[in-house]
C-alpha positions, 0 to 999 in steps of 0.5 A, a space after each residue: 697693196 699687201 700688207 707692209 709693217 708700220 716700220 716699213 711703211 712709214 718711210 715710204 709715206 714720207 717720200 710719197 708725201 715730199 714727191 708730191 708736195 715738192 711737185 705741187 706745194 705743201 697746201 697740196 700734201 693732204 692725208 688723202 693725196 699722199 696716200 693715193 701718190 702711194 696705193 694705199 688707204 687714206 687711214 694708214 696715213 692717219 695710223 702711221 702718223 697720228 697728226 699732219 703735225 708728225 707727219 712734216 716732222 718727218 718730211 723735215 727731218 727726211 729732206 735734212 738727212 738727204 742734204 746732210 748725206 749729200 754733203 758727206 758723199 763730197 767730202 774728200 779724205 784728202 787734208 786740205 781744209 779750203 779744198 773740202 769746204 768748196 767740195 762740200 758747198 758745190 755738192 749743196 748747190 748741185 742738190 738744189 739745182 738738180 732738184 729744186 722742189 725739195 729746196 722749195 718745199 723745205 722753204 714752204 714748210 718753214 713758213 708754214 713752221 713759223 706761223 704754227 706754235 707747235 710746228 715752230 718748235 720742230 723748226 727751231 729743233 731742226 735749225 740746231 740740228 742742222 747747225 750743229 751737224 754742219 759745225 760738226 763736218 767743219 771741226 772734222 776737215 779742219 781737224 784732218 787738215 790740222 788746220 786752226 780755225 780762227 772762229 767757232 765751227 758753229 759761227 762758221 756754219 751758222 754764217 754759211 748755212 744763212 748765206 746759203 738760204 739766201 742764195 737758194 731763195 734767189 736762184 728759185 726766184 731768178 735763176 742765173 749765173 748770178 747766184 752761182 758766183 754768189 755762192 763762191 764768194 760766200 765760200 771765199 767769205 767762209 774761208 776768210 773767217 776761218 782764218 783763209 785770208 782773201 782766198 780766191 773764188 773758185 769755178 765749181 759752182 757754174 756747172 750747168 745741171 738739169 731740172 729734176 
């Protein structure tokens, strides 16, 4: 393979390293199997990261932007606040059905994180992160719906974003209709604790998708 720049190169080891490890697991993603899932030589993995430590900060921070950006492509412009949340969530769940080995391997990676000292303060890292975008997008719609929120956007993302790993583990355990109206309840539930009421579950999330 030609030679590519180190800042070309390295998102391009990422993807390599979360397609094979989303298909085969994370015990499966050493330095020489990602660089043979991407042509190149096994020390241009040890050069552009340094230390496996690095390199799943990087899959990590990768598999959140695509699950952040999934999710702002759903939300609407339009000013209804209970219409946006169910758009945005029906995006999530979509993702995870049309490419479950990415949300499996995000699991895998977080157990691996936790038992890890150094790995565990990128998770704890990546966990605020994530919060505070998901509060961040909850502020937004609210503040285009001109609509008051009876709790924190950050409690509302956090009683989400935990609903919703729930959910997640159990549809890759037991994949059935079940999880879906589980998911429109924790909507419904969301909503009620942003000041909705007893808003009713809706329909968005029992669409079938295929296996990636």
């Amino acid at each position: 393979m030609a030679h590519v720049p180190a800042a070309e190169r390295r998102p391009q080891l990422v993807q390599a390293a979360i397609d094979l490890m989303a298909r085969e697991g994370v015990d499966a993603g050493s330095t020489r199997a990602i660089a043979a899932e991407l042509g190149v030589a096994q020390a241009t993995v040890h050069y552009t990261f340094g230390t496996k430590r690095d390199l799943y900060r990087a899959v990590i921070e990768q598999l959140t932007a695509e699950l952040v950006e999934l999710v702002r492509r759903a939300a609407p412009d339009g000013p209804h606040f209970e219409e946006s949340l169910r758009l945005m969530a029906g995006a999530l769940w979509q993702g995870l059905r049309q490419q479950p080995g990415r949300y499996l391997l995000f699991i895998e990676l977080t157990t691996y994180a936790l038992r890890n000292p150094e790995l565990h303060e990128v998770l704890r890292a990546h966990q605020s992160d994530l919060e505070e975008t998901a509060a961040k997008m909850i502020a937004d719609v609210a503040e285009r719906a001109e609509r008051p929120l009876a709790a924190p956007p950050v409690t509302l993302a956090r009683f989400f974003l935990a609903g919703f790993d729930g959910l997640a583990l159990r549809h890759l355990v037991i994949e059935d209709d079940a999880s879906a109206t589980g998911l429109e309840h924790l909507v419904a539930a969301t909503l009620a604790l942003a000041g909705e009421g007893r808003a009713a579950t809706g329909a968005v999330f029992s669409t079938p998708a295929p296996r990636a």
